[in-house]
C-alpha positions as CSV (number, residue, x, y, z in Angstrom):
1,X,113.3,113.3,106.2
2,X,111.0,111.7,108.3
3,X,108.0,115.0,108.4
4,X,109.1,114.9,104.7
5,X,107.9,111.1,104.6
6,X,104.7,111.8,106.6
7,X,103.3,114.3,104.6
8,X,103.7,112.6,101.4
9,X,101.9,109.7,103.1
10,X,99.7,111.5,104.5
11,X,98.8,112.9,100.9
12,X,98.6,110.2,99.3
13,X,94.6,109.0,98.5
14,X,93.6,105.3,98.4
15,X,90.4,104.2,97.4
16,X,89.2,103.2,100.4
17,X,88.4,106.0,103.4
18,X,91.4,104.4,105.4
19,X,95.4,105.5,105.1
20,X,97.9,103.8,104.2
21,X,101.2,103.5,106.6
22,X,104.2,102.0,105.6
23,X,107.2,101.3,107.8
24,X,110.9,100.2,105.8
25,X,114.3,100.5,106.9
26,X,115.1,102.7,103.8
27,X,112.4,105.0,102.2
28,X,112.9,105.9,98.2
29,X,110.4,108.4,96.0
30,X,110.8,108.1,92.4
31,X,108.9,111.2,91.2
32,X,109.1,109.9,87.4
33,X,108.1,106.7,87.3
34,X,105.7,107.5,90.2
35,X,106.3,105.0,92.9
36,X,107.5,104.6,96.4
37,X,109.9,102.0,97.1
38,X,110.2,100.6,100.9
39,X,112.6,98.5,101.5
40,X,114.5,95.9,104.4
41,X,111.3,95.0,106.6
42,X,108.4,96.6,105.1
43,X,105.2,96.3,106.8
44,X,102.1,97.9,105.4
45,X,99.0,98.9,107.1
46,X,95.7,100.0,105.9
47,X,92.9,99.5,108.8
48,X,93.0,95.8,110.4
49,X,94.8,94.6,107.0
50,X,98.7,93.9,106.7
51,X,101.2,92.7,104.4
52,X,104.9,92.3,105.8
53,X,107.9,91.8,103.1
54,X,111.4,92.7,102.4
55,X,110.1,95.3,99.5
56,X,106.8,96.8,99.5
57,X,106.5,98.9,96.2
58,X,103.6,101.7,95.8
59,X,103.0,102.9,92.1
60,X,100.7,106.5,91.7
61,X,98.5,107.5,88.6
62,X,98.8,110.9,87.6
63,X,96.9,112.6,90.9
64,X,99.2,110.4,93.3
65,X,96.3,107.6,93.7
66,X,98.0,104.5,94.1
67,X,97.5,102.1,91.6
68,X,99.5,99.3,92.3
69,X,100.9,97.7,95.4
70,X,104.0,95.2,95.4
71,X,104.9,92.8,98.0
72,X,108.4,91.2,97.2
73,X,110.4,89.0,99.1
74,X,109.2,86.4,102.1
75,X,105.5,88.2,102.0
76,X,103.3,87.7,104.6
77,X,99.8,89.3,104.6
78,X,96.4,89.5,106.3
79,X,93.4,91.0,104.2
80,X,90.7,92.2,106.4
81,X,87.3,93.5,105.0
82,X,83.6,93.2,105.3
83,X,83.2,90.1,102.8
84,X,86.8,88.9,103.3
85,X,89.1,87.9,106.1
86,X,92.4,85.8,104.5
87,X,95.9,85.4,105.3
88,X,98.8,83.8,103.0
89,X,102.1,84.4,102.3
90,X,104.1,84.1,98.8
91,X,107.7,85.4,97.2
92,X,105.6,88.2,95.3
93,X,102.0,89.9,95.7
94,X,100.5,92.8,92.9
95,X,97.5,94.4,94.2
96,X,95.9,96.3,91.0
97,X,93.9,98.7,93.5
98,X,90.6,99.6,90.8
99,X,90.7,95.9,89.7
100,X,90.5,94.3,93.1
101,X,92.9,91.5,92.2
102,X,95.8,89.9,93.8
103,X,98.5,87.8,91.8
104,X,100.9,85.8,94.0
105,X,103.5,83.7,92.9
106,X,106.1,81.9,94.2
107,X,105.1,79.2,97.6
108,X,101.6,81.0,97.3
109,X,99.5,80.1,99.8
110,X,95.9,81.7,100.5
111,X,93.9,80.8,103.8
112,X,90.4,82.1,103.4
113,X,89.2,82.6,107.3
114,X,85.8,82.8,106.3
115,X,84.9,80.2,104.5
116,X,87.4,77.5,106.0
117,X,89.3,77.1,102.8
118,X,93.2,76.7,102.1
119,X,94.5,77.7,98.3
120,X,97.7,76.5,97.4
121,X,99.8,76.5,94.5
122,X,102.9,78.0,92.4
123,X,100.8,81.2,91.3
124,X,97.7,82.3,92.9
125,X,95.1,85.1,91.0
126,X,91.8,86.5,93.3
127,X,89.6,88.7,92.0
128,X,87.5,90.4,94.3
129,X,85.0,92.3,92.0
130,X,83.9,89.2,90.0
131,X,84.4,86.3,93.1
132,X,86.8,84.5,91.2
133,X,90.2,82.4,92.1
134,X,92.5,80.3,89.9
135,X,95.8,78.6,91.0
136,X,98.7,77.3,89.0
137,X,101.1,74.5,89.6
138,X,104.6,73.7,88.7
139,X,106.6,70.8,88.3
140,X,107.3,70.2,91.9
141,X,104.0,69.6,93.2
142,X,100.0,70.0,92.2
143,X,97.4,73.0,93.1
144,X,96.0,72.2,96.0
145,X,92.6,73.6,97.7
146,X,90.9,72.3,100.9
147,X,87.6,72.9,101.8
148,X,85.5,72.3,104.8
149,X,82.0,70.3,103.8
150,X,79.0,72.3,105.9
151,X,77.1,69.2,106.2
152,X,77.7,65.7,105.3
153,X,75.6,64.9,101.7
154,X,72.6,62.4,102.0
155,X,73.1,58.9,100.7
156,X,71.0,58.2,97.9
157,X,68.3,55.7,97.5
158,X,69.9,52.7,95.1
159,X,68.4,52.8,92.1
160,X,66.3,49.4,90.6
């Protein structure tokens, strides 16, 4: 099962040059609906980036390029790439891999390392390709989003 497991991996193409490795406690391929379903502590590895969850869900287009990543259950993850370094945690992640956009909901909670900034909120969208965030709030509390000021503004001259 387990040289079964690694050479589907290894087969599997992402869009980026780096591989994907997955590590579950139980290991399902659904050949029909093209997906692979890891589940009880899955932790997901692609170069220095990580996403650790109780499911981790891979869905496959038609030449088993994954599409879609799903992160469900106590997710905890750590993008890493050139432009972007951020780590958050939420009840659900969707990656859409050709989009370059993540959807969290649920206790979502986005820490961009670069930048200094902290995005909080029920539901959490980031789209990579067009440098754009928007959070949600529910009833039991606001959107919240902390930035760090790079230099303190000028006062202004009163006016007469």
């Amino acid at each position: 099962m387990m040289k079964w497991l690694i050479v589907l991996l290894a087969g599997w193409s992402l869009v980026s040059a780096n591989s994907l490795e997955v590590t579950a406690d139980h290991f399902t391929h659904i050949e029909k609906e093209r997906k692979a379903v890891f589940e009880g502590n899955a932790h997901a590895i692609e170069g220095k980036s990580r996403i650790d969850a109780k499911r981790f869900v891979v869905y496959f287009d038609d030449k088993n390029n994954a599409t879609e990543y799903q992160a469900i259950g106590n997710v905890r993850f750590e993008i890493v790439r050139p432009e972007q370094h951020i780590k958050g945690s939420c009840d659900h992640l969707t990656y859409r891999v050709a989009e370059e956009t993540y959807l969290l909901r649920g206790k979502a909670r986005v820490k961009d390392l670069i930048n200094g900034r902290l995005m909080q909120g029920e539901e959490i969208f980031l789209d990579n390709k067009n440098r754009k965030a928007t959070a949600k709030s529910d009833r039991k509390g606001p959107v919240k989003f902390i930035f760090k000021m790079k230099e303190k503004p000028k006062k202004k001259k009163p006016r007469k």
